[in-house]
C-alpha positions as MATLAB code, in Angstrom:
seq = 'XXXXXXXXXXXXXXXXXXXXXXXXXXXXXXXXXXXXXXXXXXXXXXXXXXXXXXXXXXXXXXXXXXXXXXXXXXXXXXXXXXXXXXXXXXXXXXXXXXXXXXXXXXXXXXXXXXXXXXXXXXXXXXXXXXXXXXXXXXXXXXXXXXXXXXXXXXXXXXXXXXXXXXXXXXXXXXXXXXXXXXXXXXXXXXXXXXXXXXXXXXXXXXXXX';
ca = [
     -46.453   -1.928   42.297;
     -42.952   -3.638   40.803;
     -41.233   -2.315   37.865;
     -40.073   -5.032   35.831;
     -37.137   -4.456   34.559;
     -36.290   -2.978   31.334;
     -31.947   -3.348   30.625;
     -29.599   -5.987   29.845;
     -27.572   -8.132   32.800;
     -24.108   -7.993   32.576;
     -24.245  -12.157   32.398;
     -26.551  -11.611   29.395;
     -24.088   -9.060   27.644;
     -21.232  -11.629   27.918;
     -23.269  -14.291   26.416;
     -24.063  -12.056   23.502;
     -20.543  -10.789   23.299;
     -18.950  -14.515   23.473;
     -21.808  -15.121   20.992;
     -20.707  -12.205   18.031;
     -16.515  -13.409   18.734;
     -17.795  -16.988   18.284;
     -19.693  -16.257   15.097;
     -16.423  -13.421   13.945;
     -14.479  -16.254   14.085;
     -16.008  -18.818   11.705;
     -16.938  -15.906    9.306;
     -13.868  -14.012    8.488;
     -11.679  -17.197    7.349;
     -14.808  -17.897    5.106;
     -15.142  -14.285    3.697;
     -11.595  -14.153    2.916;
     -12.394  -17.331    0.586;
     -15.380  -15.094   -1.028;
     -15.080  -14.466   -4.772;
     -16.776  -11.427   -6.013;
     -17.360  -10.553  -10.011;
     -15.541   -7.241  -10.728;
     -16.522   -4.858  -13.261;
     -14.219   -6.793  -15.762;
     -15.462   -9.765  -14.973;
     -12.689  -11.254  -13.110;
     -12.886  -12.918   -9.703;
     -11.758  -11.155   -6.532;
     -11.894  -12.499   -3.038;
     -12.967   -9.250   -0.737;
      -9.924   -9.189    0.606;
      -8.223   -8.422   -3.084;
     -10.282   -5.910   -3.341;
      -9.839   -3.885   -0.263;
      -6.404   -4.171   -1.291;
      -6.676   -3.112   -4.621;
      -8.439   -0.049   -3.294;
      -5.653    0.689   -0.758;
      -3.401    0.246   -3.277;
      -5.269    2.869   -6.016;
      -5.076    5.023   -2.614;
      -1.399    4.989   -2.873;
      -1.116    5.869   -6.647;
      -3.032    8.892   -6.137;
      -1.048    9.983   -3.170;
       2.475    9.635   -5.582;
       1.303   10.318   -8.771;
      -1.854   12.494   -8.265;
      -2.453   16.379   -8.969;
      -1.154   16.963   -5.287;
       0.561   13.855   -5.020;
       4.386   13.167   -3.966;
       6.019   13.400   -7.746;
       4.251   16.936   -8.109;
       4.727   18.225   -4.824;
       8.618   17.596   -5.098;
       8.877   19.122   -8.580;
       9.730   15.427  -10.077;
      13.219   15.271   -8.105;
      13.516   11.841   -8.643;
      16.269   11.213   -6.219;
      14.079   12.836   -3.333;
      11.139   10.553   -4.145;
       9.809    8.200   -1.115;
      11.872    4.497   -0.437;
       9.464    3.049    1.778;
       5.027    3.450    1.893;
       6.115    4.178    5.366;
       7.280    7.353    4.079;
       4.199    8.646    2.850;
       2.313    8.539    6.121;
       4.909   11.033    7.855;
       4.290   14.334    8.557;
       7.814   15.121    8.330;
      10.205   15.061    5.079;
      11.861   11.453    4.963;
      15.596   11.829    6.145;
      17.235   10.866    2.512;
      14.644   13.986    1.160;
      16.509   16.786    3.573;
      20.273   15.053    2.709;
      20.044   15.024   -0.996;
      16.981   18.655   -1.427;
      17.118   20.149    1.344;
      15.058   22.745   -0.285;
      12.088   20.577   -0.706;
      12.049   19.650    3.320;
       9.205   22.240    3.360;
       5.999   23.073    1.794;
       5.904   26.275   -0.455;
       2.136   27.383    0.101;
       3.256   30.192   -3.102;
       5.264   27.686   -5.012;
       3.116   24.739   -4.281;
       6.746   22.453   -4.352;
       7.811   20.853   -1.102;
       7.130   17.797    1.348;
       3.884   17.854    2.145;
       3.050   15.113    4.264;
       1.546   13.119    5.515;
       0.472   11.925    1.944;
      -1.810    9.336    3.075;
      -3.422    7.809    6.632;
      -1.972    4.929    8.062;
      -3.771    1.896    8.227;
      -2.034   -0.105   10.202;
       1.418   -0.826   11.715;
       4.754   -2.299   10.396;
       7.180   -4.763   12.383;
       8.789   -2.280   14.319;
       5.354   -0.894   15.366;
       5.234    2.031   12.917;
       2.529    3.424   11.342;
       2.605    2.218    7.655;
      -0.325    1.289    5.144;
      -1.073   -2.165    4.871;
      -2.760   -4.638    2.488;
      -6.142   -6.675    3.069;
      -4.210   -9.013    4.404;
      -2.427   -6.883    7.270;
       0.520   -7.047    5.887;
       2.889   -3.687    5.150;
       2.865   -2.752    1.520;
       6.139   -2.320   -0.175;
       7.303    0.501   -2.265;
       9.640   -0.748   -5.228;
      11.592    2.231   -6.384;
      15.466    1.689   -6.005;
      16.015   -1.253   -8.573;
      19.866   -1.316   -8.631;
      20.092   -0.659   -4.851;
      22.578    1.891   -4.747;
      20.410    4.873   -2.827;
      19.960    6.900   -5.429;
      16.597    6.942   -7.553;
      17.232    8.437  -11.419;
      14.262    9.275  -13.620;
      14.535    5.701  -15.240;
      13.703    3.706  -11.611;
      10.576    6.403  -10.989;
       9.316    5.860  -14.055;
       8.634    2.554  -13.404;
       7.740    2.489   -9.703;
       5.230   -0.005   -8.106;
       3.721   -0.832   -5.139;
       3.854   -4.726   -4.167;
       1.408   -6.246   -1.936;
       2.406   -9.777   -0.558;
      -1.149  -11.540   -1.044;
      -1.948  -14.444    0.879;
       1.142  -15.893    1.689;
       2.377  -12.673    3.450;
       5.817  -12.802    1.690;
       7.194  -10.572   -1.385;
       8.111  -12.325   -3.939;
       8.605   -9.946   -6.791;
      11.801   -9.410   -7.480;
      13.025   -5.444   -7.056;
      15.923   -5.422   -9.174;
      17.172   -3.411  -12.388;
      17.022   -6.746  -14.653;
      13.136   -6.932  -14.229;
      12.319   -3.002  -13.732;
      10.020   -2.801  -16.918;
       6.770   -4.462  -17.114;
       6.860   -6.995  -20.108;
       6.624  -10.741  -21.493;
       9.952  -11.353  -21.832;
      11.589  -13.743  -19.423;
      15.114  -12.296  -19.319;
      14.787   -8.595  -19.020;
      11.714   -8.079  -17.904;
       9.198   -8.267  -15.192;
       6.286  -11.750  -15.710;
       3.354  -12.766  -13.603;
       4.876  -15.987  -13.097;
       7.444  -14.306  -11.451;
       5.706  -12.754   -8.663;
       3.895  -15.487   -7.591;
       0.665  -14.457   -4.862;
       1.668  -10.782   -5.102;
      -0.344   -8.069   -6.368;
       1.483   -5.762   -7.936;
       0.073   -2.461   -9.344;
       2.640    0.164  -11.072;
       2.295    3.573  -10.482;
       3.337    5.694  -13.853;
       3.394    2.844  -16.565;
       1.005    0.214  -17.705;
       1.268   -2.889  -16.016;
       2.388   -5.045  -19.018;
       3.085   -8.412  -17.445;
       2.325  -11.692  -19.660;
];
């Protein structure tokens, strides 16, 4: 008696798999066009979403009850630059210059790096791990508004995290004129200003008109 037989070919898993990357292809462009009704009734493509969600990710992980600002016993100065920061294990190099006393974690104390404060998601343009936006692209900690290396309690206090939306680029300006959320043109920080970006601040209401 013959057994018929019972698996897959390999020439029938190829047609399958060229089949699924076909299909991936036409799909994805689309679903990025999506809009979905949020819970405020605004509407998000998927993409925004997942980014949004990344994003509340990284609030928690700076401003959260084991969070970044609490675990460094709100040293401004030793706060992360970059959201590549936050994935390292390590204390970032400016940390162990300007506290050396926070490069470790105090289990008794609870004060200390204590990284990695979040998983990376992706990779940066050097190839390092980093978290990135729905879009792929690496999102950018604002903290250092007047650019001079040093962060005072003023530039924390108004910290943000800037995704570069669709068009890949940041366009929100990082720079002590537009710190402060607000509607005012000249001093501080408008939607209009930041173009595709979505911006979400970390310790103060996002204000933006």
């Amino acid at each position: 008696m013959v057994r018929s037989a019972t698996g897959f070919s390999l020439l029938e898993l190829l047609v399958v798999m060229v089949i699924l990357i076909a299909t991936a292809l036409i799909v994805v462009p689309t679903f990025s066009k999506v809009q979905i009704a949020t819970p405020q009734g605004t509407l998000e493509s998927p993409v925004q979403i997942a980014t949004e969600a990344t994003m509340n990710t990284v609030r928690d992980a700076v401003v959260g009850e084991n969070g970044v600002i609490e675990s460094l016993s709100h040293k401004s100065n030793a706060l992360p630059r970059k959201i590549n920061d936050l994935v390292q294990s390590e204390a970032p190099a400016h940390l162990q210059e300007s506290a050396p006393e926070l490069k470790d974690f105090d289990p008794f104390s609870k004060i200390g790096w204590r990284g990695p404060y979040l998983m990376p998601t992706g990779t940066s343009k050097t190839g390092e791990p980093t978290v990135v936006d729905g879009w792929g692209n690496e999102l950018e900690l604002q903290i250092d508004f007047d650019d001079d290396g040093q962060v005072d309690q003023t530039e924390s206090k108004y910290v943000r995290v800037v995704s570069a939306g669709p068009n890949g680029e940041i366009e929100t300006p990082a720079n002590v004129e537009n710190m402060e959320s607000g509607s005012d043109e000249v001093s501080q920080l408008t939607r209009s200003e930041c173009g595709d970006d979505v911006v979400m601040f970390l310790r103060v209401p996002d204000n933006r008109k």
